[in-house]
C-alpha positions as MATLAB code, in Angstrom:
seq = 'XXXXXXXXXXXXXXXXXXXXXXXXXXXXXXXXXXXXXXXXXXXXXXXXXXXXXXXXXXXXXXXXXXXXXXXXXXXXXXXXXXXXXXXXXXXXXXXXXXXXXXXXXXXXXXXXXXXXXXXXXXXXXXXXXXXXXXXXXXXXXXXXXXXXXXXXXXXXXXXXXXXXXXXXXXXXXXXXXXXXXXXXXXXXXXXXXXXXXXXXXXXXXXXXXXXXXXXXXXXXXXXXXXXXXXXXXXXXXXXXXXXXXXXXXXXXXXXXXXXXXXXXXXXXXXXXXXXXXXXXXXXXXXXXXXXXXXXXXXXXXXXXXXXXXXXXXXXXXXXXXXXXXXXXXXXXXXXXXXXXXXXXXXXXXXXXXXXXXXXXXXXXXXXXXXXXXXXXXXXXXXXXXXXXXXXXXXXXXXXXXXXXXXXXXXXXXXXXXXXXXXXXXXXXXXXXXXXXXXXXXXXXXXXXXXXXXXXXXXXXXXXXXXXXXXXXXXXXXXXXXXXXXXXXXXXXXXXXXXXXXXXXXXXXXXXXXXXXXXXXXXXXXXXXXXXXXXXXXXXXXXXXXXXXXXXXXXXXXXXXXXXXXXXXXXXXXXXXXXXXXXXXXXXXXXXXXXXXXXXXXXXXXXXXXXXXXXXXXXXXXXXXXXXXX';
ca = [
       0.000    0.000    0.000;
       1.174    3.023   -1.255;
       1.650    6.218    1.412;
       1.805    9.688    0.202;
       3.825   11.778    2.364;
       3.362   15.533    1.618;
       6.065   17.888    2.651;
       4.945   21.679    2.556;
       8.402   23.680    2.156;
       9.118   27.784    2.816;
      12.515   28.634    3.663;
      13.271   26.040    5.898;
      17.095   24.927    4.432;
      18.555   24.759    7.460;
      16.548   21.724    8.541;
      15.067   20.530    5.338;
      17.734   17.694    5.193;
      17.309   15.810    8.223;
      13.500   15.776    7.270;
      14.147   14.207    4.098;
      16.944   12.169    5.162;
      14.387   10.607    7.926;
      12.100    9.769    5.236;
      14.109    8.172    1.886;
      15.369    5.534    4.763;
      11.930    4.477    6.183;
      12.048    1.232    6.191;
       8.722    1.235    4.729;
       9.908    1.746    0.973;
       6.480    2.140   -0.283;
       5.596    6.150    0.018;
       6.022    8.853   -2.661;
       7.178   12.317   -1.267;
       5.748   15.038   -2.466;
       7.641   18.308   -1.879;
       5.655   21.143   -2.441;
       7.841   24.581   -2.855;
       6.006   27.199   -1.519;
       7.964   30.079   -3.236;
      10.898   29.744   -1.089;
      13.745   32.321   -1.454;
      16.564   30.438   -0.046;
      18.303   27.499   -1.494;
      15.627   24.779   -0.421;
      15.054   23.807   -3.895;
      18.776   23.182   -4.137;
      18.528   20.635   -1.657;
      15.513   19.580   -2.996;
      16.999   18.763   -6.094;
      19.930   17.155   -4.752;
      18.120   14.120   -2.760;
      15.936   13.715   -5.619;
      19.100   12.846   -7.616;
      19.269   10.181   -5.047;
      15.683    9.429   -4.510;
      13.201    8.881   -7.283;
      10.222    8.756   -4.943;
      10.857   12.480   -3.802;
       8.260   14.685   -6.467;
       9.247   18.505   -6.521;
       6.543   20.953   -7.046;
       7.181   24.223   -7.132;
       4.700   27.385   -6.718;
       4.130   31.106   -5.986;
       3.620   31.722   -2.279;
       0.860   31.168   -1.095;
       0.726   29.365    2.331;
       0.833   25.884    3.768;
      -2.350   25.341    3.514;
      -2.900   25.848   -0.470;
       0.888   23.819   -0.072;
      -0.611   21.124    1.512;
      -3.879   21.056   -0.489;
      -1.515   21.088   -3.273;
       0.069   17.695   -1.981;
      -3.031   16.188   -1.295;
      -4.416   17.018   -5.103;
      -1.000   15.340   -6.075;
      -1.481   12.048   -3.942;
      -1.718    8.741   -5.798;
      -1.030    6.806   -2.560;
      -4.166    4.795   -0.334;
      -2.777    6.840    2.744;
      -1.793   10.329    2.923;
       0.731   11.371    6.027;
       1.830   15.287    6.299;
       5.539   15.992    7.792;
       6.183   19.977    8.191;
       9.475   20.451    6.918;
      11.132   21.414    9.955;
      10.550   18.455   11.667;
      11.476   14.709   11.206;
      10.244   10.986   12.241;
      11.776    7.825   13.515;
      13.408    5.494   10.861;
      10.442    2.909   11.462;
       7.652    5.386   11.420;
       5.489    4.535    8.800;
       6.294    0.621    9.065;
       4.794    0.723   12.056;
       1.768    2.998   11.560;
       0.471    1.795    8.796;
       0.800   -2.315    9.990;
      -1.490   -1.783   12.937;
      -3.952    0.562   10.443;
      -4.009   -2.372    8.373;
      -4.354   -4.953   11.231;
      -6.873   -3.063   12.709;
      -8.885   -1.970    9.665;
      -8.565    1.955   10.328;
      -8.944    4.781    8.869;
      -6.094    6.649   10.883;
      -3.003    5.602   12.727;
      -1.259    8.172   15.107;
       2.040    7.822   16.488;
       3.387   10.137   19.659;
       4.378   13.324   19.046;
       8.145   14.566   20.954;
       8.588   18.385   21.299;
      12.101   19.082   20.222;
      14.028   21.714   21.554;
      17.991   22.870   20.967;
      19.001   21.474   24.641;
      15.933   18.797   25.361;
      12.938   17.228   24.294;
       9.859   15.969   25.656;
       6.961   14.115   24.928;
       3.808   16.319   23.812;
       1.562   13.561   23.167;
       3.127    9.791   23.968;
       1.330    6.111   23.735;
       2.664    3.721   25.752;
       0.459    0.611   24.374;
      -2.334    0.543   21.446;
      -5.422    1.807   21.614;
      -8.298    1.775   19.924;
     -11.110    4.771   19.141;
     -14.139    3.669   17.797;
     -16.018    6.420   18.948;
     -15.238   10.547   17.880;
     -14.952   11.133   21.336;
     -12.553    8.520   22.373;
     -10.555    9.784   19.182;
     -10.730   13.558   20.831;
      -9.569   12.286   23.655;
      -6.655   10.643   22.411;
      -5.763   12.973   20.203;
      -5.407   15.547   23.176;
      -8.053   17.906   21.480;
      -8.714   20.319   21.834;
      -5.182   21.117   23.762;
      -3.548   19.613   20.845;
      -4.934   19.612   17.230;
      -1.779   18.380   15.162;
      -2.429   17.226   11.152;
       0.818   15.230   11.422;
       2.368   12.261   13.414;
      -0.843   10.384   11.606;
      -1.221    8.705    8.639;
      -4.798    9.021    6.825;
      -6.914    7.111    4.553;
      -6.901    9.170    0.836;
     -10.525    8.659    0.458;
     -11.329   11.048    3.624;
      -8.665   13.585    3.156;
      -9.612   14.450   -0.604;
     -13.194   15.241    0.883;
     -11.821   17.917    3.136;
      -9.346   20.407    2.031;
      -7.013   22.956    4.235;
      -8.552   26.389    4.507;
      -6.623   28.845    2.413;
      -5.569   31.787    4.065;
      -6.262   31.064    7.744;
      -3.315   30.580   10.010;
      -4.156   27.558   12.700;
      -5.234   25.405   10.137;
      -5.045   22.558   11.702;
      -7.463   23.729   14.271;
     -10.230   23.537   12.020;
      -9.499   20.483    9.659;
      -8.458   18.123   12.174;
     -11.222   17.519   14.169;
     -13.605   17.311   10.876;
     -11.474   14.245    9.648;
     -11.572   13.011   12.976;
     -15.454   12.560   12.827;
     -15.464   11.331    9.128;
     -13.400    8.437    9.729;
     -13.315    5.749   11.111;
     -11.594    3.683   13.388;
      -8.014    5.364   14.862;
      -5.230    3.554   15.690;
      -2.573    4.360   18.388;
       0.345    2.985   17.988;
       3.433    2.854   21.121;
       6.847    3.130   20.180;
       7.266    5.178   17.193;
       7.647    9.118   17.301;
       6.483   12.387   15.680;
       9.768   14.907   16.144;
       8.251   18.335   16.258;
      10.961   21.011   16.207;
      10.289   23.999   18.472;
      10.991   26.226   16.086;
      11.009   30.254   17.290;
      10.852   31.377   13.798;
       7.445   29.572   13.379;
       4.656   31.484   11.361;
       2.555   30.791   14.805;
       5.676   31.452   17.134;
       6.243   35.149   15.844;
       4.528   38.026   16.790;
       0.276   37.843   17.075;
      -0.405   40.117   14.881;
      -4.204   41.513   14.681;
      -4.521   38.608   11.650;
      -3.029   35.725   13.736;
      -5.334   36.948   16.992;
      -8.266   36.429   14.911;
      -7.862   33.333   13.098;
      -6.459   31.978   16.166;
      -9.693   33.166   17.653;
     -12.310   32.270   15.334;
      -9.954   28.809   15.109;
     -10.588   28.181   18.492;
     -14.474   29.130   18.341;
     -14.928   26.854   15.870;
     -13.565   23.950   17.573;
     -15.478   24.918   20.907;
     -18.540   24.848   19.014;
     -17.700   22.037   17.288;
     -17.193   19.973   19.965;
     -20.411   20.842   21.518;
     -22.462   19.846   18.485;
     -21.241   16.403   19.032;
     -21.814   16.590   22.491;
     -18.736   16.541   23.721;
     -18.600   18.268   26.895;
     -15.059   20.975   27.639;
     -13.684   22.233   31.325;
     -13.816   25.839   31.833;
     -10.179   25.815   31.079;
     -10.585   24.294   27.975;
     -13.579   26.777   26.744;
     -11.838   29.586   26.842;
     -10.650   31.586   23.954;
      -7.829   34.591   23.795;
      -9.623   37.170   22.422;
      -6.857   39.918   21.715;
      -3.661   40.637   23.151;
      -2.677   44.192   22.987;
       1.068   45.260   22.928;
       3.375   48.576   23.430;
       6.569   48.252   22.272;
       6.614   44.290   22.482;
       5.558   44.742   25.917;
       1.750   43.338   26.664;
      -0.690   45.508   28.088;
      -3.916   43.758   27.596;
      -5.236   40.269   27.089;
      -8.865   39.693   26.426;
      -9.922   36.028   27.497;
     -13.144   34.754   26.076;
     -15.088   31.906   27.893;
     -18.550   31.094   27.595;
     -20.886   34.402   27.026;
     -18.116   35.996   29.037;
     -15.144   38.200   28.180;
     -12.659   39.468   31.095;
      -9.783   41.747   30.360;
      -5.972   41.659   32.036;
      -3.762   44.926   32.503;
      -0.517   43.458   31.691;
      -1.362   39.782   30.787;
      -2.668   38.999   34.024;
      -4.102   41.287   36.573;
      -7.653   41.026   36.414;
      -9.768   44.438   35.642;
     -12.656   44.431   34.172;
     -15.508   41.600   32.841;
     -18.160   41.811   30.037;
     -21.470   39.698   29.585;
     -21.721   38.947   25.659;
     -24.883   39.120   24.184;
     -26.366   36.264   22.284;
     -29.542   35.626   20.285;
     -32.138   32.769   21.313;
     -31.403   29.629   19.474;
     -33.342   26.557   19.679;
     -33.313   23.347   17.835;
     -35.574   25.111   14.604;
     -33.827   28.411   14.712;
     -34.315   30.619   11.647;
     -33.048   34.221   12.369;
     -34.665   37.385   10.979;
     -31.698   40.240   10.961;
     -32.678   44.008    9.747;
     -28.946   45.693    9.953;
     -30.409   49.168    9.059;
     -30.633   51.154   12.377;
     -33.399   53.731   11.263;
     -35.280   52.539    8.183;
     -36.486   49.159    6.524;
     -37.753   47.118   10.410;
     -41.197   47.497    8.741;
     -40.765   44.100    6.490;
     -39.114   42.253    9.422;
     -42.825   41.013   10.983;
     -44.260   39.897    6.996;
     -40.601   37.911    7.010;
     -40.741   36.287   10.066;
     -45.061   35.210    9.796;
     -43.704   33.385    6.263;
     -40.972   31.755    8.478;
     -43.367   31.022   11.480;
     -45.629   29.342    8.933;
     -42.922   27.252    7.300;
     -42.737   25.694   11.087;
     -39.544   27.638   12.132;
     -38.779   29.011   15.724;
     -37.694   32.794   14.165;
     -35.071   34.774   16.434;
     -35.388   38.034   15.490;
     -32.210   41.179   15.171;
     -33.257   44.331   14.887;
     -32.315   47.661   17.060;
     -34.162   47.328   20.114;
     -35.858   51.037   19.511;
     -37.830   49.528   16.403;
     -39.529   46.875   19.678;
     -40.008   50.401   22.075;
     -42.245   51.982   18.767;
     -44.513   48.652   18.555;
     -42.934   46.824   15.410;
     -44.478   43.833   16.878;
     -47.114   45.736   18.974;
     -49.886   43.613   16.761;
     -47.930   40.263   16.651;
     -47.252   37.701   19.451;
     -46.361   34.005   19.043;
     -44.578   31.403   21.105;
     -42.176   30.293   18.165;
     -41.074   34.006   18.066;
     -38.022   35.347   19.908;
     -37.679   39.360   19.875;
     -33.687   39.448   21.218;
     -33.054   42.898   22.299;
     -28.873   43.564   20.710;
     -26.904   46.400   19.672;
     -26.343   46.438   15.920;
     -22.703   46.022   16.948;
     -23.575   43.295   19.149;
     -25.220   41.728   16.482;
     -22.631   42.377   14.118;
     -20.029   40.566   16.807;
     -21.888   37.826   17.024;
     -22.268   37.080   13.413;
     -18.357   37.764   12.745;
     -17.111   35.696   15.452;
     -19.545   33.104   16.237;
     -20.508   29.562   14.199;
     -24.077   29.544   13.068;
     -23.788   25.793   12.212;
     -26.855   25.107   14.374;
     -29.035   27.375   12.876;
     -31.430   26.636    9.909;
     -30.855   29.872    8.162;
     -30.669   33.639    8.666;
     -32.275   35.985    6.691;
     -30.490   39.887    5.962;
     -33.469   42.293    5.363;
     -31.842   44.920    4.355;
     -28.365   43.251    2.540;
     -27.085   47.187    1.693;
     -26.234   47.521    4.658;
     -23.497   44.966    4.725;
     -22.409   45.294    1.323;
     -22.218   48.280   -1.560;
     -25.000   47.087   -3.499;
     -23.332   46.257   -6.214;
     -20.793   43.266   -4.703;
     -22.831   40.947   -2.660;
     -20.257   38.466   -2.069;
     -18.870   41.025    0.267;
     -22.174   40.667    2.450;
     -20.644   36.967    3.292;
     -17.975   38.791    5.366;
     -20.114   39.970    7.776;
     -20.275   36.157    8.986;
     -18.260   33.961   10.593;
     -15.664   32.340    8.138;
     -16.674   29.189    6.392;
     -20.710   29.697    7.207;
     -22.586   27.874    4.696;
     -23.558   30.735    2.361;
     -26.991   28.727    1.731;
     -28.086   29.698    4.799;
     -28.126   32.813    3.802;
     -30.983   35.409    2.373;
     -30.145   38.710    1.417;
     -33.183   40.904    0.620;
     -32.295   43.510   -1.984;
     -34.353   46.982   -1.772;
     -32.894   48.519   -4.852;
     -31.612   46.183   -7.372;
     -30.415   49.164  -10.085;
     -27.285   49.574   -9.192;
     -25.878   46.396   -9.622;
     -28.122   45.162  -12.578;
     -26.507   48.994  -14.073;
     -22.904   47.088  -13.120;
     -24.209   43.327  -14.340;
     -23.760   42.220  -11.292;
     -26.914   41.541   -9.977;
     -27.547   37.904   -8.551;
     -31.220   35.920   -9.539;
     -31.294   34.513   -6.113;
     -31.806   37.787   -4.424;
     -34.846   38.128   -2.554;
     -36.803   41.391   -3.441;
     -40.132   42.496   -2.522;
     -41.832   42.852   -5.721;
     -41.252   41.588   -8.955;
     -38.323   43.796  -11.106;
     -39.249   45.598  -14.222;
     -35.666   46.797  -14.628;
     -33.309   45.140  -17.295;
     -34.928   41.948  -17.293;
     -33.667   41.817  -13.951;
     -35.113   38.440  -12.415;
     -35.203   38.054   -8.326;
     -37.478   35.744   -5.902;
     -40.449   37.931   -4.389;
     -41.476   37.288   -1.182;
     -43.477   39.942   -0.257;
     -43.656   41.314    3.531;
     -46.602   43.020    4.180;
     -48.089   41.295    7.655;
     -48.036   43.604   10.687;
     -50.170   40.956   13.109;
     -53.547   40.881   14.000;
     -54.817   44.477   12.733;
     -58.161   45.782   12.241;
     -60.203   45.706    8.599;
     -62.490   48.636    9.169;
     -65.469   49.583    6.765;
     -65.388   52.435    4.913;
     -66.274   55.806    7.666;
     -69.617   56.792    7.085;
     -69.580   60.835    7.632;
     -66.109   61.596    7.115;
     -63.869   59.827    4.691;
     -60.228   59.637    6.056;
     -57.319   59.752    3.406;
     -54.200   58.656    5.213;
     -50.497   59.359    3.314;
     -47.179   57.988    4.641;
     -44.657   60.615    4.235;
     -43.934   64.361    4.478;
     -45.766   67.150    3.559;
     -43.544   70.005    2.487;
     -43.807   72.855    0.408;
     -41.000   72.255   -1.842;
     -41.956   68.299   -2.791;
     -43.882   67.972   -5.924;
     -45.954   65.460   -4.927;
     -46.837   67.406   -1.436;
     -47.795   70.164   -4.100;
     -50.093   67.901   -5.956;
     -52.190   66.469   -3.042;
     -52.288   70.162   -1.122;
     -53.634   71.736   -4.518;
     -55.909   68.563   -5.263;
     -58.014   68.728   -2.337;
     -57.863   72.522   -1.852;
     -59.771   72.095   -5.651;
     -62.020   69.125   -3.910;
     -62.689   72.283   -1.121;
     -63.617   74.435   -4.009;
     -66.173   71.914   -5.227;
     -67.936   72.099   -2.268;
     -66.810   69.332   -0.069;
     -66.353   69.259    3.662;
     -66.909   65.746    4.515;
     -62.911   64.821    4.166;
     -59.659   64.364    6.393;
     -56.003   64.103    5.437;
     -53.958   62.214    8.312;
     -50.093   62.770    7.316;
     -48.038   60.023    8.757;
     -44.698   62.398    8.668;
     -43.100   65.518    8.960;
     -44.642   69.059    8.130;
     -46.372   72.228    9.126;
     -49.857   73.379    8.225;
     -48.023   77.499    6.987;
     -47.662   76.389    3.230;
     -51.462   74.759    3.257;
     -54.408   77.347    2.379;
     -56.187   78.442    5.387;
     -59.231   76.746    4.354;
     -57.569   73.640    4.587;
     -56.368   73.666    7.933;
     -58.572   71.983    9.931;
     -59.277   69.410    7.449;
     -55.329   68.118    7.679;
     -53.754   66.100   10.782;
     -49.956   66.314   10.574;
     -48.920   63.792   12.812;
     -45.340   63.765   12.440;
     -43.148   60.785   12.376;
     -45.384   58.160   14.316;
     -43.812   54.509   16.417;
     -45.378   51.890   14.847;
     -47.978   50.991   17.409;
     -49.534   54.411   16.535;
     -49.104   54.139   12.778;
     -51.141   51.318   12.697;
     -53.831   52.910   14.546;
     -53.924   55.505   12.322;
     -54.023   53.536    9.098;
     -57.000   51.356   10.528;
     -58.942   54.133   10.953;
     -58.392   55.220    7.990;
     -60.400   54.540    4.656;
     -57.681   55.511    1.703;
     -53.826   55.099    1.536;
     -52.936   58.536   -0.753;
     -50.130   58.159   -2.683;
     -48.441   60.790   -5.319;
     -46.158   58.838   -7.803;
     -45.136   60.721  -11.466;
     -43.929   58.806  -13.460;
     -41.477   61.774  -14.851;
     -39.630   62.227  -11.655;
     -36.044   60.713  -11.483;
     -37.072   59.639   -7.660;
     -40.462   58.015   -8.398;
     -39.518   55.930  -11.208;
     -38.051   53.537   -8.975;
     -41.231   52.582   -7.202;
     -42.065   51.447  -11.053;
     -38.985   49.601  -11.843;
     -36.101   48.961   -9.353;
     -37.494   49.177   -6.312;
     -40.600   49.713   -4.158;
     -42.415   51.556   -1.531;
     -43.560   50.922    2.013;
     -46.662   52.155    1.177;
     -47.770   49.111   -0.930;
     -46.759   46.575    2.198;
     -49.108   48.879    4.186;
     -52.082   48.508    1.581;
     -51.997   45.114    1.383;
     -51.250   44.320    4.923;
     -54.302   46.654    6.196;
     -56.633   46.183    3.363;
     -56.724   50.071    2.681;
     -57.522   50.767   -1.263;
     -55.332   53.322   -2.649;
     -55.798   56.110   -5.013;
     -52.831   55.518   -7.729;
     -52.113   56.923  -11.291;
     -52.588   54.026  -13.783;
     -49.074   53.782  -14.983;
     -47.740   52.442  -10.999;
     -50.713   50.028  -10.453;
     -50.014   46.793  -12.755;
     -46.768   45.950  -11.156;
     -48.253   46.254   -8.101;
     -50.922   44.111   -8.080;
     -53.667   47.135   -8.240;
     -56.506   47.656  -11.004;
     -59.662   49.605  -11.087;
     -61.346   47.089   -9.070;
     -58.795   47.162   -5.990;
     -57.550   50.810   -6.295;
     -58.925   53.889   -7.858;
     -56.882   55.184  -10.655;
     -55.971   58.243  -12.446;
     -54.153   59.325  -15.393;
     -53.017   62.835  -15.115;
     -52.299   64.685  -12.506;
     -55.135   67.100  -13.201;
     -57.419   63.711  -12.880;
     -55.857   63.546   -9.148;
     -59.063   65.777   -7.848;
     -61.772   63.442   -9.624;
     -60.274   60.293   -8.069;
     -60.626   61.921   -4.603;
     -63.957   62.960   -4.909;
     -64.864   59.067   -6.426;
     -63.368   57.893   -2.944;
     -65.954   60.164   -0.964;
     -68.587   59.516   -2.532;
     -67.742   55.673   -2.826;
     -70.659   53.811   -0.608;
     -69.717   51.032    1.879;
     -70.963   48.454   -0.072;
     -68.711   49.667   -2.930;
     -65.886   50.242   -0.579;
     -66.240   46.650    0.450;
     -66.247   45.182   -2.470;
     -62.873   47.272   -3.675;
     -61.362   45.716   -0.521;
     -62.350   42.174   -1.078;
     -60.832   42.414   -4.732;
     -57.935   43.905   -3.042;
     -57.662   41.151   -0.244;
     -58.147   38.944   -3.150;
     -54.562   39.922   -4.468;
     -53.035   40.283   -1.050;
     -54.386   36.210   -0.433;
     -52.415   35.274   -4.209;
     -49.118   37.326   -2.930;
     -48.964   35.398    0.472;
     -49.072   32.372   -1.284;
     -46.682   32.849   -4.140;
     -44.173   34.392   -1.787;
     -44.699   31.777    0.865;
     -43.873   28.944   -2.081;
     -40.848   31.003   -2.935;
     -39.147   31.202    0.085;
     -40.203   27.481    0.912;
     -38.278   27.104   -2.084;
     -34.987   29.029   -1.841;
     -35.046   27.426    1.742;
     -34.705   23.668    0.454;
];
């Protein structure tokens, strides 16, 4: 049986030979070596090139730079062998080494055979991991254990079965690589072997890429490294010491000297002045996570929370516990003032809490989380960038990324089909998955009032906004035709000192509302207003790339809108859900059609409209059922 032995080389000359010296006299003469030249700058391809003069099972492959983990994937690409063993270049192994690992594998039927591991230094050595007889794991826990894990997470002093190392690959980029692949080949195999006798020489070596310097790159992967492997470990119920759980967070130095080390245990973090002297302790927020554990996060701070309840009821109905992330103000205004059920978690985080989390924290054991507002970790334009906002190597199918304005990357071609947005594009032949939010809970469905008819419009009123213009001068024109039996509510900024003084009593500028009140304020209202042209720049959106709150509103409260004909199709509306007008001078005759609308009329607008709202639950349940699976 053949062994591959891969041999990731950087500018290690000065102890390159007695690595490859212990390995052309194995007495096991059935391995190839595979030297992999990392873009070394000092003369270890000369001596590369002198034992394979002497050696024809020593392979030389030489590339650019690029790490030992793209080295070592590079050698396990390369492997013909049934068994794959990885020696670091700097160190060396006894004479009898893979004799003797690879006749208990086979006696045994393994997967893996370990040998003990001796720590090397220039005066001593002593044993860092040492077997004394053979033992057997069946189990991945009685492998952990043996291994030393998570103390000790070495790739070497083991030989492998090919089969499972070509299904998991080194992770490019990441110092403490070994952290991470070594316990996931660990619970794919099999059967490990541990055999007495035979030794692993690891050099301490002080000009090691992990002995230098921690430099902010080297705290973090050694962080997230370790996170992973804590969590990890738990998932397969494998219980860790205090001592074992916890995690250097940062170490902060002046002048070489350390002034502060961040330890990370649990929820917990607790800071040292100096390495050591204890001075001050911080509780880490988490969100709720159960076994069914879908999270809803809206990163925007101010704007967008309004879809977050329509997202999590699709969720809730798909059978998912939802865990919802949003800035705990949005919960103070009554986001979910209308909406209570047991499978729903409101978790009350900064946004840099939440951000914290998501960067530094596995989210293996969730089912999926679901970005509501995807701008706001990314430009836009380059969505892969939105993946960095999670912790490395999360499964990017867990994750949803609703677009609110899709023109500026389908302007750039880079637009992506499995964005979610919440209406269908009419944009470039941009193509998305709608799943529209527009449930706010258990709201009212009022009849039409029968003295006054109340308009409602989301938005400001201001003297210098077109559309303002167009509603003020519409119903001052409605007031010149005689009619008194009307009410504007404004949900928004503004004054009544631009508005004609007959006008004033009729309008109710609320200002900017919490939600709880908002709602209030629609359900007693009959009419959503809204004042699109399709000539203005800022409009056209709501037509094309984009859409507006207002429609979620409409459909989620059953309130028939008054709408020029050119923004109703893609929206669902028609003259039998909405009334329409073409011009803006027709804006005046469509008000006056809503006053003097009857109830049974109004009634029947709103059943045509609930009609559409029932169709667009449905369709955008199905599509997120589907991007899901």
């Amino acid at each position: 049986m053949t062994i591959s032995v891969v041999v990731p080389i950087y500018n290690t000359s000065i102890y390159l030979s007695k690595c490859l010296e212990s390995l052309i006299n194995q007495t096991y003469k059935d391995i190839e070596i595979i030297c992999i030249n990392d873009g070394s700058t000092d003369n270890s391809l000369e001596i590369l090139n002198k034992f394979q003069k002497k050696d024809n099972r020593i392979k030389i492959i030489t590339q650019e730079n690029q790490g030992l983990s793209a080295a070592r994937n590079k050698g396990i690409v390369e492997a013909n062998g049934e068994y794959i063993s990885f020696i670091d270049s700097d160190d060396w192994v006894d004479l009898d080494f893979f004799e003797k690992l690879i006749t208990a594998l086979e006696k045994e039927h393994a997967d893996i055979a370990a040998g003990s591991i001796i720590r090397a230094r220039k005066t001593f050595s002593k044993p860092r991991i040492k077997y004394e007889k053979e033992i057997i794991a069946q189990t991945f826990e009685e492998k952990i254990k043996l291994c030393n894990i998570p103390k000790c997470c070495y790739v070497w002093n083991k030989i492998y079965k090919s089969s499972i190392v070509k299904e998991t690959l080194f992770k490019v980029g990441s110092y403490f690589e070994d952290v991470l692949w070594t316990p996931q080949i660990l619970k794919k195999s099999g059967k490990m072997v541990c055999v007495p006798n035979v030794n692993y020489y690891y050099r301490a070596n002080s000009s090691s890429i992990v002995k230098k310097k921690q430099t902010p790159k080297k705290q973090q992967d050694a962080y997230l490294a370790k996170k992973f492997l804590i969590h990890f470990l738990k998932e397969n119920n494998i219980n860790l010491s205090k001592k074992e759980s916890t995690i250097i967070k940062s170490l902060k130095y002046f002048n070489n000297f350390l002034i502060m080390r961040v330890k990370e245990c649990e929820n917990t973090q607790k800071y040292y002045l100096f390495g050591f002297l204890p001075i001050y302790k911080k509780t880490l927020k988490t969100p709720t996570i159960k076994d069914n554990t879908f999270i809803v996060w809206e990163p925007c701070s101010k704007s967008h929370s309004e879809v977050v309840p329509g997202y999590c009821k699709y969720l809730l109905d798909l059978g998912y516990h939802v865990s919802v992330l949003v800035t705990p103000e949005r919960y103070k205004e009554g986001l979910f003032s209308r909406f209570q059920d047991k499978n729903l978690t409101l978790n009350k985080l900064t946004q840099k809490e939440i951000k914290e989390f998501f960067k530094n924290t596995p989210i293996n054991n969730v089912k999926g989380v679901m970005v509501t507002t995807v701008g706001k970790i990314c430009d836009c334009i380059h969505y892969d960038q939105a993946y960095s906002a999670f912790y490395p190597d999360t499964d990017k199918k867990k994750l949803l990324f609703v677009e609110h304005e899709a023109s500026f990357a389908l302007d750039r071609n880079s637009w992506k089909e499995d964005l979610i947005t919440l209406r269908k594009l009419n944009y470039k032949n941009g193509k998305s998955i709608v799943i529209n939010p527009h449930y706010f809970g258990e709201v009212k469905i009022t009849d039409k009032n029968p003295d006054i008819t109340n308009f409602i419009t989301i938005g400001a009123i201001k003297p210098n906004k077109k559309n303002s213009k167009m509603i003020i001068d519409s119903f001052y024109e409605i007031y010149k035709r005689g009619y008194r039996n009307f009410k504007v509510t404004v949900v928004g900024k503004g004054n009544l000192k631009h508005l004609p003084k007959e006008l004033h009593k009729f309008f109710d500028i609320k200002g900017r509302l919490p939600f709880d009140k908002m709602y209030n304020e629609i359900e007693k209202a009959d009419f959503m207003l809204t004042s699109y042209n399709e000539n203005d720049p800022e409009h056209i959106r709501y037509n094309t790339s984009g859409t507006s709150g207002n429609f979620q509103l409409m459909y989620g409260f059953l309130k028939p809108c008054i709408i020029t004909q050119g923004f109703a199709p893609i929206n669902g509306l028609n003259s039998e859900n909405a009334i329409l007008y073409k011009k803006e001078e027709n804006y005046p005759d469509a008000i006056e059609t809503a006053i003097n609308m009857d109830n049974t009329t109004y009634k029947i607008m709103q059943n045509k409209l609930k009609e559409y709202e029932v169709e667009l639950y449905k369709t955008s349940l199905e599509n997120l059922k589907k991007i899901i699976n």
